[in-house]
BAFI-3210 file (N, C-alpha, C; in Angstrom, 3 decimals, decimal comma, padded with zeros to 6 digits):
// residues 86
n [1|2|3|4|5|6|7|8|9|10|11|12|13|14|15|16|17|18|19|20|21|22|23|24|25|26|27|28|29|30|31|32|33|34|35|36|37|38|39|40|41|42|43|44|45|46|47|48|49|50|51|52|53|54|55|56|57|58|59|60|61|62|63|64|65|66|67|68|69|70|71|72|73|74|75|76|77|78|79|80|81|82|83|84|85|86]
n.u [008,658|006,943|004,070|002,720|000,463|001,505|000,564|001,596|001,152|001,433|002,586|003,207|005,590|007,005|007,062|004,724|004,201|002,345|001,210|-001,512|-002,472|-000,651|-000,788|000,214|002,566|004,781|006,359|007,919|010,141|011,784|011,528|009,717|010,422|012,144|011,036|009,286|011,334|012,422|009,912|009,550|012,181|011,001|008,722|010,437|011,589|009,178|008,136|010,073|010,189|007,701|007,659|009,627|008,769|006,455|004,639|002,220|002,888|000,673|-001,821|-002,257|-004,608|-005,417|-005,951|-004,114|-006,687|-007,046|-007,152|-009,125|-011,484|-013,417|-015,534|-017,404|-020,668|-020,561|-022,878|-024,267|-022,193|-021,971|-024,063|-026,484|-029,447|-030,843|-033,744|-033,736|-032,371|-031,687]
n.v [-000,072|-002,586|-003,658|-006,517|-008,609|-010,873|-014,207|-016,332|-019,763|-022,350|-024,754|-027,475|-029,143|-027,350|-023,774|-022,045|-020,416|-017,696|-015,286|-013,799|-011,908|-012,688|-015,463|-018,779|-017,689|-019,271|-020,077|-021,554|-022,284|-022,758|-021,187|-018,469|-016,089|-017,079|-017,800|-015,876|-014,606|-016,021|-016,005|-013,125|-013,015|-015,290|-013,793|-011,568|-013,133|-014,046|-011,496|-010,314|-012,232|-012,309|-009,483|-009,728|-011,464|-009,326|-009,161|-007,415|-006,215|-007,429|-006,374|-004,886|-005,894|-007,281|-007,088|-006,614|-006,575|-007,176|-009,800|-012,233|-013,336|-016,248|-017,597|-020,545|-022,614|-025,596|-027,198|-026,257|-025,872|-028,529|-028,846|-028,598|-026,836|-024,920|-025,268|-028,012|-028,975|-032,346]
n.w [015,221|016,359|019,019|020,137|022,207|024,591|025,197|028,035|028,811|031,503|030,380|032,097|032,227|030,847|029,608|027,653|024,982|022,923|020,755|020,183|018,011|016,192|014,265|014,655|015,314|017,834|021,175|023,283|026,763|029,330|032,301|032,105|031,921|030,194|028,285|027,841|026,477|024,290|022,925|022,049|020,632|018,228|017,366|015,804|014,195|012,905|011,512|010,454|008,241|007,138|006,288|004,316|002,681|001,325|003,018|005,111|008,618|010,856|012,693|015,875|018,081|020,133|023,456|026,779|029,614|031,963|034,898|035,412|038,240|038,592|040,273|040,747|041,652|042,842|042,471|039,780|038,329|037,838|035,895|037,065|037,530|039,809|039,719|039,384|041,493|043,129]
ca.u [008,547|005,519|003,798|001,831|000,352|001,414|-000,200|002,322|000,698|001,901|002,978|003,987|007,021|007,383|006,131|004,556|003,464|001,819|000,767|-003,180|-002,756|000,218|-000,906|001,625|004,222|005,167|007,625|008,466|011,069|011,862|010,611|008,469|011,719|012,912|009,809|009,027|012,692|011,888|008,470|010,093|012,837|009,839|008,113|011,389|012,167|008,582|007,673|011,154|009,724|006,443|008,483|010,187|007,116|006,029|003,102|002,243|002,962|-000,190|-002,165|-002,180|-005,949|-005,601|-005,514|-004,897|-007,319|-007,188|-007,128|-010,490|-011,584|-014,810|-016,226|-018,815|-021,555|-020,437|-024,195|-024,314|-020,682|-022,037|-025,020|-028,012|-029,868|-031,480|-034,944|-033,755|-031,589|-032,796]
ca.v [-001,017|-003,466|-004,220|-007,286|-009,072|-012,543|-014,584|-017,602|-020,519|-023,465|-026,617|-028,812|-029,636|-026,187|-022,719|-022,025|-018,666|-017,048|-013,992|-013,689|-011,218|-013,331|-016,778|-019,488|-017,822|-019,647|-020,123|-022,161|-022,158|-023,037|-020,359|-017,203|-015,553|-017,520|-017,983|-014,120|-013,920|-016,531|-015,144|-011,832|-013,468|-015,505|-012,611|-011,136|-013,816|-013,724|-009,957|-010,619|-012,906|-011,272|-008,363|-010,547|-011,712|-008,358|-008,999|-006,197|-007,035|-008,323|-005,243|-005,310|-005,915|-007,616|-006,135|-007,387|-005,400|-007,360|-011,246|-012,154|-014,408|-016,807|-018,984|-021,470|-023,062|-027,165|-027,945|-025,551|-026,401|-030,241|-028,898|-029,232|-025,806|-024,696|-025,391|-029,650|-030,065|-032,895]
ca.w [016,320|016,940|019,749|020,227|023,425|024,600|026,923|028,646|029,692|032,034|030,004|032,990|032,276|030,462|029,428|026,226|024,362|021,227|020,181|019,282|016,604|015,606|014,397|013,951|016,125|019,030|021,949|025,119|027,483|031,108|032,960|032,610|031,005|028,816|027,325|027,092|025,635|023,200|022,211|021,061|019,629|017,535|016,711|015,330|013,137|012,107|011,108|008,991|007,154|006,430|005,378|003,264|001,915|001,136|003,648|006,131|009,956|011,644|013,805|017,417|018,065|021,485|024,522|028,505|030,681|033,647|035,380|035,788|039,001|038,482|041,719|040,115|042,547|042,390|041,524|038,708|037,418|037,041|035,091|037,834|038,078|041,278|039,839|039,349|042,166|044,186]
c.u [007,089|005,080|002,276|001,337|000,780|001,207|000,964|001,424|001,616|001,835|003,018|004,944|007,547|006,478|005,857|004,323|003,089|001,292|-000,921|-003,043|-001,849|000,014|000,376|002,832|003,591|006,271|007,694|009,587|010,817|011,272|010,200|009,368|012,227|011,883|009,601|010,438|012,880|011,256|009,245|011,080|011,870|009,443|009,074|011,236|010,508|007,773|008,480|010,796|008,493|007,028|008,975|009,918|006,481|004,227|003,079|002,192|001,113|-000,458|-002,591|-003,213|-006,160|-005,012|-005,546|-005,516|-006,925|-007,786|-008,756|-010,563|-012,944|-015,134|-017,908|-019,415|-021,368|-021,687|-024,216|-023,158|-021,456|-023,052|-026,738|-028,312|-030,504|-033,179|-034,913|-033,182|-032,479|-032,517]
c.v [-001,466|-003,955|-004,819|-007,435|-010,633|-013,101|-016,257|-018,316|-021,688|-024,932|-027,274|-028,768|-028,289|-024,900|-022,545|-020,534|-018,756|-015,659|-014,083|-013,379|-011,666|-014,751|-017,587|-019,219|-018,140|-019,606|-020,641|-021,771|-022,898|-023,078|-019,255|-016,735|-015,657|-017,876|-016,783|-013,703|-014,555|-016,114|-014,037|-012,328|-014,200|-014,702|-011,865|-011,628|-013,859|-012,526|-010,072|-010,937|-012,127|-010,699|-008,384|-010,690|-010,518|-008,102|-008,050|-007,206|-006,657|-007,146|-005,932|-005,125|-006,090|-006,981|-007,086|-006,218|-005,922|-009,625|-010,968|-013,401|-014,789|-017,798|-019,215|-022,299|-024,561|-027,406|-027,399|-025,848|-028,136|-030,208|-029,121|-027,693|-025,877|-025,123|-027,497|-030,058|-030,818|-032,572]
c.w [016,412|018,217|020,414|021,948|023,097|025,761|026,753|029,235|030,520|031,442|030,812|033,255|031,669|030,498|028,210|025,754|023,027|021,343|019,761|018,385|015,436|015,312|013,523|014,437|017,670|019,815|022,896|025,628|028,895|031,900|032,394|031,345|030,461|028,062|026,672|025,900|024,153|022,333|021,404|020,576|018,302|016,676|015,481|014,128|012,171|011,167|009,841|008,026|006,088|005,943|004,299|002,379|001,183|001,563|004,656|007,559|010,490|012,656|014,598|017,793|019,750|022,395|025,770|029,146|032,303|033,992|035,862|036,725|039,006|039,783|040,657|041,121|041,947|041,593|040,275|037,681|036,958|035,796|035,172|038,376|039,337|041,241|039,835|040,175|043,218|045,941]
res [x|x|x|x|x|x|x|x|x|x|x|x|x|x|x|x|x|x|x|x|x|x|x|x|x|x|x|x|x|x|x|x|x|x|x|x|x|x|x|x|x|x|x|x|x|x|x|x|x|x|x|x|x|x|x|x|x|x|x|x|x|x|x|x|x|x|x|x|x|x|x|x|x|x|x|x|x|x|x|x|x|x|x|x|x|x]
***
């Protein structure tokens, strides 16, 4: 058994996914869940292959630790330090 990380982002109109340590597999869906159910279906079909291939599956390098929250100072976000603002 393998286990990767996959990070879902918000398409819009959909959800998307990939794998980091997995390049080239992808997956959308709906919502949240059919994306994740996708993704590992994905993954599936691509380990197969590799295997197939007689390439080794792809080590699990990436890790989630944790959501990180950034607040940026407007002036500084535009690119006007504290020593130029007028």
């Amino acid at each position: 058994m393998y286990r990767y990380l996959v990070v879902i982002e918000d398409a819009g109109e959909n959800f998307s996914a990939y794998a980091p340590d997995v390049p080239g597999c992808v997956a959308t869906g709906s919502t949240v869940g059919d994306t994740l159910k996708n993704m590992e279906e994905a993954l599936q079909v691509h380990l197969r292959g590799m295997l197939e291939d007689g390439d080794p599956p792809p080590e699990d390098d990436a890790r989630a630790v944790a959501a990180v929250f950034v607040s940026v100072d407007p002036a500084r976000q535009a690119g006007v330090s504290d020593d130029h603002a007028a």
